[in-house]
C-alpha positions as CSV (number, residue, x, y, z in Angstrom):
1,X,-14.5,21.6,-8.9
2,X,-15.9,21.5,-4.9
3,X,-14.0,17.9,-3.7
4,X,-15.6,15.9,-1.3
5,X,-12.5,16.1,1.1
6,X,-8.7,16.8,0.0
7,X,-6.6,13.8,0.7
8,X,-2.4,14.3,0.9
9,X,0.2,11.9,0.5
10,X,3.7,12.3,1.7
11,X,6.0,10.1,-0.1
12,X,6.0,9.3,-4.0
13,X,7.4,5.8,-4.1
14,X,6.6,2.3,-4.6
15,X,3.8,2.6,-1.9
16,X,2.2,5.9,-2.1
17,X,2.3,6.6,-6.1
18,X,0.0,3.2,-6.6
19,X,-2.1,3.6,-3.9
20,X,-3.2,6.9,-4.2
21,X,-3.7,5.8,-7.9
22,X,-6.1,3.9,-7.6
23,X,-7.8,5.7,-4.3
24,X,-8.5,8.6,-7.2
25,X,-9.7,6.9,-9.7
26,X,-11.9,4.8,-7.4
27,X,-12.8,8.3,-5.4
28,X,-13.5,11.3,-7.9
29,X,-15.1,13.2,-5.4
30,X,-11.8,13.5,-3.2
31,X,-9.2,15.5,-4.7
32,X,-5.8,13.6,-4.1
33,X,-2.4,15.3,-4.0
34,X,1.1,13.5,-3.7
35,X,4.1,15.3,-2.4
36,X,7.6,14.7,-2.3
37,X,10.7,16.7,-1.4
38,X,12.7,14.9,-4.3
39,X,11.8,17.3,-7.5
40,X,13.0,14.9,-10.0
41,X,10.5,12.0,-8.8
42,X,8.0,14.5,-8.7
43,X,9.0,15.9,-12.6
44,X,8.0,12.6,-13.3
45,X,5.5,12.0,-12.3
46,X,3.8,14.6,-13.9
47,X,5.7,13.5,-17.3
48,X,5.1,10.3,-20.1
49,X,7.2,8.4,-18.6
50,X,6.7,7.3,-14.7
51,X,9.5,6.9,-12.3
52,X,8.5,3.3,-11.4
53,X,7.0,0.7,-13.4
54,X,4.1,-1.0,-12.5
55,X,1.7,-3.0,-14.4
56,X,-1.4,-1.3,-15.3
57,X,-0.1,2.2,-13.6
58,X,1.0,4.5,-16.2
59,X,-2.4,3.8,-17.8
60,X,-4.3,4.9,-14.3
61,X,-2.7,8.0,-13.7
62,X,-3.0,9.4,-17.4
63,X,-6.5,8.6,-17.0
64,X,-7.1,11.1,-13.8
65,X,-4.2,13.7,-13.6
66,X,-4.9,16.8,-13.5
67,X,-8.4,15.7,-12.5
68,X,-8.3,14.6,-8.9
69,X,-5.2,13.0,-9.2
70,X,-1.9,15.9,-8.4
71,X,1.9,15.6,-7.8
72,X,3.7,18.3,-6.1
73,X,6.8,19.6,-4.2
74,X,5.3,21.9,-2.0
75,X,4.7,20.0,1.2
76,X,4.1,22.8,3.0
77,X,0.9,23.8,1.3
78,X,-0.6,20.0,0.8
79,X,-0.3,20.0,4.6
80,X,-2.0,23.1,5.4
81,X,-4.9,21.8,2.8
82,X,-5.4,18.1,3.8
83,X,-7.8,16.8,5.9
84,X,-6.3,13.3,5.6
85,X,-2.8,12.9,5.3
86,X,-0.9,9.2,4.9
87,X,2.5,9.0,5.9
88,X,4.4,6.9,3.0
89,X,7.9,7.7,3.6
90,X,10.8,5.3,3.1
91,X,11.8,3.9,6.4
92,X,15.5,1.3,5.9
93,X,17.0,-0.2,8.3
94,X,19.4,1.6,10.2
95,X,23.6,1.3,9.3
96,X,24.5,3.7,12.7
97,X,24.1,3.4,15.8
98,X,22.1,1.6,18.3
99,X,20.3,-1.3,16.5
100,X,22.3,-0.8,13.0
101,X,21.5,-3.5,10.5
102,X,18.2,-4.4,12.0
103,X,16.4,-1.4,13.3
104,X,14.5,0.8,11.4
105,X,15.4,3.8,10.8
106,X,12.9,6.3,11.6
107,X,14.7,10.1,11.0
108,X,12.8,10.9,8.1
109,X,9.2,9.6,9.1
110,X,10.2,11.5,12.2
111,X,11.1,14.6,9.9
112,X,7.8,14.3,8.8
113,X,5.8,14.3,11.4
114,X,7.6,17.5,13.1
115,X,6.3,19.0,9.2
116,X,2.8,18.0,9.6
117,X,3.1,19.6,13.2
118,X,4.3,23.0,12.0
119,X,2.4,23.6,9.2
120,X,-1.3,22.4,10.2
121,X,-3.8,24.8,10.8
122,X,-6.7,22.5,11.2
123,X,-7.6,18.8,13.0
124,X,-6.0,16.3,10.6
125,X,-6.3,12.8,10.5
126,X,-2.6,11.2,9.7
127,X,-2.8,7.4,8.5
128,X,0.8,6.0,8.7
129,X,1.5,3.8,5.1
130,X,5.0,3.3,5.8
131,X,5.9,0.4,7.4
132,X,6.8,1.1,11.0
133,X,7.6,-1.0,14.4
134,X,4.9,-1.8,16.7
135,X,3.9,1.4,18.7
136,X,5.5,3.7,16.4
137,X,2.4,5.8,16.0
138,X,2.4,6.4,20.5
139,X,6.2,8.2,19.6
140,X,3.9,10.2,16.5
141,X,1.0,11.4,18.9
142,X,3.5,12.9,21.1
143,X,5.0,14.9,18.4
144,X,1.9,16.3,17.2
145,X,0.1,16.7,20.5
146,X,3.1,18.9,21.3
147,X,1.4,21.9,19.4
148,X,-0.1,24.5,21.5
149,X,-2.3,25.6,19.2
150,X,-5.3,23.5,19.9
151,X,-4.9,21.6,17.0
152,X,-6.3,17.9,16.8
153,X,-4.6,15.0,15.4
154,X,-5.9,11.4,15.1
155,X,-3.4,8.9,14.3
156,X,-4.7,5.7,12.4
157,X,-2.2,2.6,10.8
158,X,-3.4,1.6,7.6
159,X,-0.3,-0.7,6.5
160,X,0.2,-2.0,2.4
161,X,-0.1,-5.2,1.7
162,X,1.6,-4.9,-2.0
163,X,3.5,-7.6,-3.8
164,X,5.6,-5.3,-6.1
165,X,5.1,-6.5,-10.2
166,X,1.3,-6.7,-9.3
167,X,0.5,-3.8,-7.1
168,X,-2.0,-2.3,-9.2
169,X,-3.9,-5.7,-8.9
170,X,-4.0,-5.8,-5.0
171,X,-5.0,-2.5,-5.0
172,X,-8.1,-3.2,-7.0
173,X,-8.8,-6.5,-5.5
174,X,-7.0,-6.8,-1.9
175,X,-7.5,-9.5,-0.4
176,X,-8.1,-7.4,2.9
177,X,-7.6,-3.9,4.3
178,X,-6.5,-3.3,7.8
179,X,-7.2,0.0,9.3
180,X,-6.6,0.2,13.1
181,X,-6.9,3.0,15.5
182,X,-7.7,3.9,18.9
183,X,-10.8,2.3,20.7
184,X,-11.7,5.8,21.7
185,X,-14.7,8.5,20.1
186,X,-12.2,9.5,17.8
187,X,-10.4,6.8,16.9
188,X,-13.9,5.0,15.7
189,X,-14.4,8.6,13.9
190,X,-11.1,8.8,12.0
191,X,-11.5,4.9,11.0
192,X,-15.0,5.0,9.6
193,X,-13.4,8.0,7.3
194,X,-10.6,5.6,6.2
195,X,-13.5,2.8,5.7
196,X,-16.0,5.6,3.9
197,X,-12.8,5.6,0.9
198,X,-12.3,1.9,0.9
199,X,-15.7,1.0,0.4
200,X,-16.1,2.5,-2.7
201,X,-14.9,-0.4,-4.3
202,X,-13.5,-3.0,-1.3
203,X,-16.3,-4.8,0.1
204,X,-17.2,-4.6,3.8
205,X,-16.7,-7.9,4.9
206,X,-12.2,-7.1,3.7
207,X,-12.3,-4.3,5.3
208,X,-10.5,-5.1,9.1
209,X,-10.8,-2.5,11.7
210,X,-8.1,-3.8,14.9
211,X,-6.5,-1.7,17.7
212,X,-3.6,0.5,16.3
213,X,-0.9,-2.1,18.3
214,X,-2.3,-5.0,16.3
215,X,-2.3,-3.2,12.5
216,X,1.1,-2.1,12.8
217,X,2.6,-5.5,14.2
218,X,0.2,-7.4,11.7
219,X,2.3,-6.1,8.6
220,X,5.7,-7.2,9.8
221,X,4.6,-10.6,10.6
222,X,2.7,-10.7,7.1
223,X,5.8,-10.3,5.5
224,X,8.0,-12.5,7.7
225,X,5.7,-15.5,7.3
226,X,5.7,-14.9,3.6
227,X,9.6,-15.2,3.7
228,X,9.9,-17.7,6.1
229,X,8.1,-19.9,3.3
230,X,10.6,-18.8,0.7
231,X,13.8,-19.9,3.0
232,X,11.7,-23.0,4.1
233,X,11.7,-24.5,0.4
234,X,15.0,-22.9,-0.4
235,X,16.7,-24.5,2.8
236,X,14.8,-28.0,1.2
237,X,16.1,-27.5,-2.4
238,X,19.8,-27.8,-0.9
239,X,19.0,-31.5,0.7
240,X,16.9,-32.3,-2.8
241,X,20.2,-31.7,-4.7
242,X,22.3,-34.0,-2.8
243,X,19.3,-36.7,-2.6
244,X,18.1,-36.8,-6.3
245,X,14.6,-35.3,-4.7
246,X,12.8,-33.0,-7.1
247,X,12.3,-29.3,-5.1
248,X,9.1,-28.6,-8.4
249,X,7.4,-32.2,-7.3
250,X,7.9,-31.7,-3.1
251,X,6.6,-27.8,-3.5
252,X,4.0,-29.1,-5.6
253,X,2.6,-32.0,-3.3
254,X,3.7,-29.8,-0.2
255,X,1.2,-27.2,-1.8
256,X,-1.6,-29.3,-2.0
257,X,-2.0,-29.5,1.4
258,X,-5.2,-27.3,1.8
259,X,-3.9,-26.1,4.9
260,X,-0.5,-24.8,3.5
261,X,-1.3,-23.7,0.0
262,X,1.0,-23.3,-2.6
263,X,1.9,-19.5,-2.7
264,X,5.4,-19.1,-2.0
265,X,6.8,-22.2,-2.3
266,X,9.0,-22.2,-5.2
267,X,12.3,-22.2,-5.1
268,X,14.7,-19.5,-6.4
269,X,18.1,-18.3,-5.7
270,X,16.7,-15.4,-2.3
271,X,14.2,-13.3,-2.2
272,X,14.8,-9.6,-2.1
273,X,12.8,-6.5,-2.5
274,X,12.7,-3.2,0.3
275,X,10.2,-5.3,2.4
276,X,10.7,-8.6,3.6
277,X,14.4,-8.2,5.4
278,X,14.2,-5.2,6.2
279,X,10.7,-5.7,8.4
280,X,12.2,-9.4,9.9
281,X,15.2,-7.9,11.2
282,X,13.0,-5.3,12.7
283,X,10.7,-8.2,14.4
284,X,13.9,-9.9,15.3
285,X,15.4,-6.1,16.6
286,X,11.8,-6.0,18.6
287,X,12.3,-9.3,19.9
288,X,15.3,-8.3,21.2
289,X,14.6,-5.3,22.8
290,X,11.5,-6.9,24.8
291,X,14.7,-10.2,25.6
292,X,12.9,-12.5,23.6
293,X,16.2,-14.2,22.6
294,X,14.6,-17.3,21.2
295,X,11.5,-15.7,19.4
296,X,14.7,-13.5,17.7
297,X,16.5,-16.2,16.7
298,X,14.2,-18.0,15.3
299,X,13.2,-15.3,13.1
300,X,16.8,-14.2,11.9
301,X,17.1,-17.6,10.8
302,X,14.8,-17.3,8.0
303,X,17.6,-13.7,6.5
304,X,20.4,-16.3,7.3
305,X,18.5,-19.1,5.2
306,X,18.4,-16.3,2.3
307,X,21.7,-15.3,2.4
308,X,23.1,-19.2,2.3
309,X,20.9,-19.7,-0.7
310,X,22.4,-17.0,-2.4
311,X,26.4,-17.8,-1.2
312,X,25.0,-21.7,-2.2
313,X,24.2,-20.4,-6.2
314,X,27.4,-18.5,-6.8
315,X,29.6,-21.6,-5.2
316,X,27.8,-23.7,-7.7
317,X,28.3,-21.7,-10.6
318,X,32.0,-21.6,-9.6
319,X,32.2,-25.4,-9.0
320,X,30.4,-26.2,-12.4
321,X,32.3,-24.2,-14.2
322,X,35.7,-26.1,-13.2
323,X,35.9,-24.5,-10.2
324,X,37.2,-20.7,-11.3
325,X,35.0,-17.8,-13.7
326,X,38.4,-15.8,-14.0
327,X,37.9,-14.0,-17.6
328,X,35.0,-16.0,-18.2
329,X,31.7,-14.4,-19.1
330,X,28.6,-14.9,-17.3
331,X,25.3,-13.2,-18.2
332,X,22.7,-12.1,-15.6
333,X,19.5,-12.9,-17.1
334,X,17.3,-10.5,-14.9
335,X,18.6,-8.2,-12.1
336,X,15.0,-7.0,-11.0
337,X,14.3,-8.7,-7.3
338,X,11.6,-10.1,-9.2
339,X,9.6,-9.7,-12.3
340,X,7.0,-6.9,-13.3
341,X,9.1,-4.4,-11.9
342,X,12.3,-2.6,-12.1
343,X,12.4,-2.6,-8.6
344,X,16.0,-3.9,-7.3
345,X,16.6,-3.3,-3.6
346,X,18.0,-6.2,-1.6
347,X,17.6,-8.1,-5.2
348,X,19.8,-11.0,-5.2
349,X,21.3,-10.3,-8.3
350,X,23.5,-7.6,-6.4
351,X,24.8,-10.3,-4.3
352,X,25.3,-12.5,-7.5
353,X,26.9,-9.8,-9.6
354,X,29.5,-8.4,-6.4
355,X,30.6,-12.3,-5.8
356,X,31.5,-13.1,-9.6
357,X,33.3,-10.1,-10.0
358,X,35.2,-10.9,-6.8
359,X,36.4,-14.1,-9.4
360,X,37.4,-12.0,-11.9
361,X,34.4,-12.9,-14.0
362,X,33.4,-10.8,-16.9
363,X,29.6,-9.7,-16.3
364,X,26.8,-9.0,-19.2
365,X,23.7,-7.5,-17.6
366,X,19.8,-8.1,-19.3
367,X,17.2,-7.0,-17.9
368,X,13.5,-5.6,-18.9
369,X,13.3,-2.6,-16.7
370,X,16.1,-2.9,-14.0
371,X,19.3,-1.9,-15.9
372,X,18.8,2.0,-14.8
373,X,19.1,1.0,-10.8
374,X,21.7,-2.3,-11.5
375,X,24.0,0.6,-12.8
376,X,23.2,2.2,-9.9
377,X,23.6,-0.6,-7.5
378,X,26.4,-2.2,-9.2
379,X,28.6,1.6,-9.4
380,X,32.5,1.5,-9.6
381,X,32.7,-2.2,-10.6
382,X,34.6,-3.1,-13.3
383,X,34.2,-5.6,-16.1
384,X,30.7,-5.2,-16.1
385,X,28.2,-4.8,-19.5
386,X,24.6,-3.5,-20.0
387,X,22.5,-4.8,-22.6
388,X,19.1,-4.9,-23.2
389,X,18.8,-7.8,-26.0
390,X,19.4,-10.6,-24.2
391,X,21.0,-12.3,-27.3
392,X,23.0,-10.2,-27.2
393,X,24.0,-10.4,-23.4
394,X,24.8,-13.9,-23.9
395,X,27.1,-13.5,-27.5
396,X,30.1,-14.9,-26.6
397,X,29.2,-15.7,-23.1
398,X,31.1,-19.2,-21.4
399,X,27.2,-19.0,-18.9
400,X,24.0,-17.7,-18.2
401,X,22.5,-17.5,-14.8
402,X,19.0,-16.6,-14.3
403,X,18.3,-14.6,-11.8
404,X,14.5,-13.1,-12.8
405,X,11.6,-15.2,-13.5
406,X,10.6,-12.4,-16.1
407,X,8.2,-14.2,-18.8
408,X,10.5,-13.2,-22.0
409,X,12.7,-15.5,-20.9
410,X,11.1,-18.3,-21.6
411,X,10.2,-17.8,-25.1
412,X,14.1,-16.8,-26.2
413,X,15.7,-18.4,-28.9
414,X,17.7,-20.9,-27.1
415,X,19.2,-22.0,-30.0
416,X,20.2,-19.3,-31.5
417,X,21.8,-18.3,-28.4
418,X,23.4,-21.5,-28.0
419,X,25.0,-20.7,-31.1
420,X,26.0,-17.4,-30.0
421,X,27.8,-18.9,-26.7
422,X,31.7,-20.2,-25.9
423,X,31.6,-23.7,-25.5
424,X,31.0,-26.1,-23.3
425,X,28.1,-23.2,-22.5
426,X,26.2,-23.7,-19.1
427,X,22.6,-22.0,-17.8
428,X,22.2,-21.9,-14.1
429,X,18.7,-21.8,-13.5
430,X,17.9,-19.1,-9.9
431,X,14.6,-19.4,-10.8
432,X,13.7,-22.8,-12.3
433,X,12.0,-20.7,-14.9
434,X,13.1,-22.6,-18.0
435,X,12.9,-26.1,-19.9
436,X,16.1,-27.4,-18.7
437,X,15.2,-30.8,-20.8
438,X,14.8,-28.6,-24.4
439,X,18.0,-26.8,-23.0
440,X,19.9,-29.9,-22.3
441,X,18.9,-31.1,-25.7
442,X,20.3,-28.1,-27.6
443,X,23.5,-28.9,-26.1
444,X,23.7,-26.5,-22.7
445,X,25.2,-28.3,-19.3
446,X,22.0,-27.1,-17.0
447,X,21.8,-26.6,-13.5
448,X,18.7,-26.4,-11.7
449,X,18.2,-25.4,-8.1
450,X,16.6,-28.5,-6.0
451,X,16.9,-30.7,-9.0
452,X,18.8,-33.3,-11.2
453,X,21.9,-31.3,-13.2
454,X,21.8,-32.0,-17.2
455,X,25.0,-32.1,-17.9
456,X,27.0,-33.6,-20.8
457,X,30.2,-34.5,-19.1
458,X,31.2,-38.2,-18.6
C-alpha cells in the first residue's frame, strides 16, 4: 500500500505506544512505525499481551497492526524512511552531577538526536513528545544543523497531555493540542503538517498553535498546577483531622466554586506517577538557574507537601496500631500510582512499603496489574508477599492500607475478609475509597485521611 507520508516514533513507552495508537487508527493513510532500542518492549509489542496496560489499548492496536500500525528495533532504518519523526524518549531527573535530583536528564534524548542526525538522508520534521525544559529544542537545532550535508530539519514541540489509566480517552477526546514552533516560513510549514494529522478527528478550535518557548514551558506548568491542587487538599486533610473537619465535604464545597472546579481535589496519601515530580523539580531547577529563589521555593513546596503526606500515613498506621508493626502484617491494597494502570513510578506505595518494612512489618502485596514492577521496585526486601486475590492478601493480616483507588476494591467481601483478619483488624484508608461506616460496622477500627477515625476502642 502507497501511505500518505511515513510517520516514526522513537520511544515505545507510556507516551509514544498510545499516541501513535490512536494517530493510526485515526490516520490510515500514514503508515506509522514505532522504534525502540529495548527488544523485549518491542517483542511485545508485536505479541497478545502488551507491555503496558491501558484501557481500551490492546483492543486499538490489534485492530491496525500490521496495517499502518508497526513496531521495530531498527532505528536506523525508521530514520532514514520518516518524514516526521516524534521524539518520545524517557527523560528522569538526573541522580549525578550538576542539578541531581531536580534536573532532567537529557543524555538519551540527546543520544537521539545525534541518531536522527547521522542517519537522515532527507529534510525531516522532528516533533519532540518527551517532556523537556523550556528551550530544549534551541540545544536540538544545533545538533542537527551541524550536518553538512544540506539536510533540513524543522523542530516543532508537541507535548502530551495524558493522565495515565485513561490515556486512550484523552487521546480520542483531548481537551486541547498544543503544537508550537517557529514563527518563521517553515515553522508555519512543519505546524500545519502536525495540524493536517490532528484534525482528522480533533476539532480546529483544540488545536493551539504557540511559539516553541511557550509549548514546551506550558507542559510543566500543566502538571505542576495539577499537583499543586493535590498537596493543597492533602496539606488541608492534616488540619481537618485534628479539627473534626470533613476533607470529602470541604473538597466538595471547595469544588463547587465554578472558578476552581473539582478535578483534583481529593485527598489521598501522594500522588506519584513519572510526571508530576519529576517536571516541578525541573520548574523549580529552572527557577533556579534564571535566580528566581522565591518562584523555586514556592514550587518545591508542593514535592515537600507530597512527601509529608506520605511520612504523615505511615506515622499513623504506626501510632494506630499501638505504636510498633514489628511482626505484624499489613496488606497493601494497590501499589499502582493510581488506578487503570500498572504504572508504578514515584507511586507512593514504594514509600509506604520501604517505611513498614523499616518496622519490621510483614508486607502482603494486591494489586490488579502492578505486582510485575512492585517486585521490581520493591527488590531485595525481605518479609514481603505477592498475591493477586486480595482475600487472600489480607488472610491473617493485623491491617490493610489502601493505597490504590482501583474500583474492585470497593465491591470486596469485607466481611468475609474481616473474618479472615487477626484481631483487633484495622483498614487505613490512602484513598478514601471505601465505606468506612459499613467497615466500622463489620467490626474494623477505620482510619480515614481528613476525616473522623471509627474506631472501637474506649
Amino acid at each position: 500500500m502507497d501511505f500518505k507520508k511515513k510517520i516514526l516514533c522513537i520511544g515505545a513507552g507510556y507516551v509514544g505506544g498510545p499516541t501513535m495508537a490512536v494517530i493510526a487508527l485515526k490516520c490510515p493513510e500514514y503508515r506509522i512505525e514505532i522504534v525502540d532500542i529495548n527488544h523485549e518492549k518491542i517483542k511485545q509489542w508485536n505479541s497478545e499481551n502488551l507491555p503496558i496496560y491501558e484501557p481500551g489499548l490492546e483492543e486499538i492496536v490489534k485492530k491496525i497492526r500490521g496495517k499502518n500500525l508497526f513496531f521495530s528495533s531498527d532505528i536506523e532504518k525508521g530514520i532514514k524512511e520518516a518524514d516526521i519523526i516524534f521524539v518520545s524518549v524517557n527523560t528522569p531527573t538526573k541522580t549525578f552531577g550538576k542539578g541531581a535530583g531536580m534536573a532532567s536528564d537529557l543524555q538519551y534524548w540527546e543520544k537521539t538526536a545525534h541518531q536522527i542526525l547521522k542517519h537522515a538522508q532527507s529534510d525531516k520534521i522532528i516533533v519532540e513528545k518527551s517532556t523537556l525544559p523550556v528551550r530544549t529544542a534551541e540545544a536540538m537545532e544545533r545538533i542537527l544543523k551541524s550536518n553538512s550535508r544540506n539536510i533540513r530539519f524543522e523542530v516543532v514541540s508537541n507535548p502530551e497531555f495524558l493522565a495515565e489509566g485513561t490515556a486512550i480517552n484523552d487521546l480520542l477526546e483531548p481537551d486541547r493540542i498544543l503544537i508550537g514552533s517557529h514563527p518563521s516560513k517553515e515553522g508555519r510549514a512543519a505546524t500545519d503538517q502536525l495540524i493536517d494529522i490532528y484534525i482528522h478527528w480533533v476539532p480546529r478550535e483544540k488545536i493551539i498553535t504557540t511559539n516553541l518557548w511557550s509549548s514546551e514551558l506550558s507542559k510543566l506548568v500543566a502538571n505542576a498546577f495539577l499537583a499543586q491542587r493535590i498537596s493543597s487538599i492533602n496539606s488541608i486533610s492534616a488540619l481537618c483531622e485534628k479539627t473534626d473537619a470533613n476533607i470529602t465535604e470541604i473538597s466538595y464545597a471547595v469544588g463547587s466554586d465554578s472558578r476552581l472546579g473539582s478535578k483534583f481535589l481529593n485527598s489521598s496519601v501522594g500522588f506519584g506517577g513519572s510526571c508530576f515530580k519529576k517536571d516541578i523539580l525541573n520548574l523549580v531547577y529552572i527557577a533556579r538557574s534564571y535566580d528566581l529563589r522565591e518562584v523555586a521555593d514556592y514550587w518545591e513546596m508542593v514535592v515537600t507537601m507530597n512527601e509529608y503526606q506520605q511520612d504523615r500515613f505511615v506515622y499513623k498506621i504506626v501510632k494506630e496500631m499501638f505504636h510498633t508493626v514489628a511482626d505484624k502484617k499489613i496488606a497493601l491494597f494497590g501499589f499502582a500510582f493510581k488506578a487503570n494502570t500498572g504504572d508504578t513510578r514515584e507511586s507512593p506505595a514504594i514509600y509506604v512499603a520501604k517505611k513498614l518494612v523499616e518496622e519490621q512489618a510483614i508486607i502482603s502485596i494486591t494489586d490488579p496489574k502492578a505486582l510485575e514492577n512492585a517486585k521490581i521496585d520493591l527488590k531485595g526486601l525481605k518479609n514481603i508477599s505477592y498475591e493477586i486475590d486480595p482475600c487472600l492478601a489480607a488472610k491473617g493480616a493485623d491491617a490493610i492500607a489502601v493505597l490504590t483507588e482501583w474500583d474492585t476494591f470497593k465491591h470486596l467481601d469485607y466481611n468475609k475478609i474481616y473474618r479472615y483478619m487477626k484481631k483487633p483488624a484495622f483498614i487505613f484508608d490512602g484513598r478514601n475509597l471505601l465505606n468506612h461506616k459499613e467497615l466500622y460496622d463489620l467490626g474494623f477500627n477505620v482510619y480515614p485521611l481528613g476525616q473522623p477515625d471509627l474506631n472501637h476502642f474506649e
